[in-house]
Residue, then its C-alpha position, 0 to 999 in steps of 0.5 A: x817835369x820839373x825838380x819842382x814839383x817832381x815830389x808832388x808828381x810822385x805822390x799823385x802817381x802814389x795815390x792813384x796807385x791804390x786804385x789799381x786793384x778797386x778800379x784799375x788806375x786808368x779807369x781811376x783817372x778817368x772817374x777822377x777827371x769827370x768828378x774834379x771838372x764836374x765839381x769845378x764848374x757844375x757842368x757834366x755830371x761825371x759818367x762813372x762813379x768813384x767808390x766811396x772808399x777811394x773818394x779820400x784819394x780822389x780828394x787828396x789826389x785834387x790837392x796834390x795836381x792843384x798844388x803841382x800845377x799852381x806852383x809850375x803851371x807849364x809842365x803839363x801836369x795833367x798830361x804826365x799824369x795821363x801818360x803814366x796811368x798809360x792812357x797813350x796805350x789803350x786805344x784812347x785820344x791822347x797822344x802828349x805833346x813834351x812841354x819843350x815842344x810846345x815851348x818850341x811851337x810859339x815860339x815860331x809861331x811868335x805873337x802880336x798884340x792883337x793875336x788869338x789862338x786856335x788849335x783844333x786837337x788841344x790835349x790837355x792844353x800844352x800847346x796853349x799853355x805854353x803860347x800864353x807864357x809865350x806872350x806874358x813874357x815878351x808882352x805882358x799880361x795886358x797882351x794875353x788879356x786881350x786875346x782869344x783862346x779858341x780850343x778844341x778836342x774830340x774827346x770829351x776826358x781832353x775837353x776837361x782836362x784842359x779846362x782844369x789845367x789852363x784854369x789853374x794856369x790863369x789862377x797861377x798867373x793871375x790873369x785872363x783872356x779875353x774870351x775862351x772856349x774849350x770845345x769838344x768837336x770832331x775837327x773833320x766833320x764838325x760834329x759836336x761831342x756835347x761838351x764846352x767850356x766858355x768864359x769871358x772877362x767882365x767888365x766892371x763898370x760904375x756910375x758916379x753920382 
């Protein structure tokens, strides 16, 4: 986490910390992701409901990550959040991968032109995150707009974790790629979980007269 947006961070933790005795902030973060990726997209109405006395916090709280994660989109807001409301340690899928790791990754794993990512247990997208900064910054950004992402996690808090978080990422750069997916899937079996977030550039096209 950066001197940039650690009072940002701080305040998050703040708001999630008066859900502790309504809902528990676990609970809370996880009502909180299905709500914020549900009102982003219209996609996968969120399972648990927030009470309507905490909405105010969830709303402020979207505020808050969003504004963390546009201002430093490459510290893994969302996965220190995560690991502060103690998801690591409740049996649940998510183990946080440190930024300067995934920092580390593409860099050996490098990038051409043409290149493509897939990694079979995103997260909150780290690792993706951090092979595309990779890229804008020895490419270009016609380089990152020219390859897919391909993304996937078996659990489903994950799949939309990473959604927001590379959303933000995109908005904050102000560019795209090509195609993503961002799947929720078992990668042994190849079960689908029921969840998947597709995107793909448009091309604008017009017609002289």
């Amino acid at each position: 986490m950066t001197p940039q947006i650690t009072p940002l961070a701080n305040k998050a933790l703040t708001l999630i910390e008066q859900a502790r005795y309504r809902m528990g902030t676990s609970a809370f973060v996880e009502a909180f992701i299905d709500q914020w990726a549900y009102l982003q997209t219209g996609l996968y109405p969120p399972a648990n409901t927030i009470p309507d006395e905490l909405q105010p916090v969830a709303i402020e709280l979207s505020h808050v990550l969003s504004a963390a994660m546009k201002q430093d989109p490459t510290s893994d807001v969302i996965g220190y959040v995560l690991s502060m409301s103690g998801f690591h340690k409740k049996g649940t899928n998510y183990f946080p991968t440190p930024p300067g790791v995934g920092r580390l990754l593409s860099q050996l794993v490098g990038s051409t032109p043409s290149a493509d990512f897939f990694e079979p247990c995103c997260g909150s997208g780290i690792n993706a995150i951090q092979w595309m900064e990779h890229l804008l910054e020895s490419q270009g950004p016609e380089a990152l707009s020219s390859a897919s992402i391909y993304l996937e996690d078996i659990d489903r808090l994950m799949v939309k974790c990473c959604m927001l978080q590379l959303f933000h990422f995109f908005e904050s750069r102000n560019v795209s790629p090509k195609t993503l997916s961002i799947v929720g899937i078992d990668t042994l079996s190849r079960r689908p979980t029921g969840i998947g977030y597709y995107a793909q550039q448009r091309v604008d096209t017009s017609i002289a007269a």
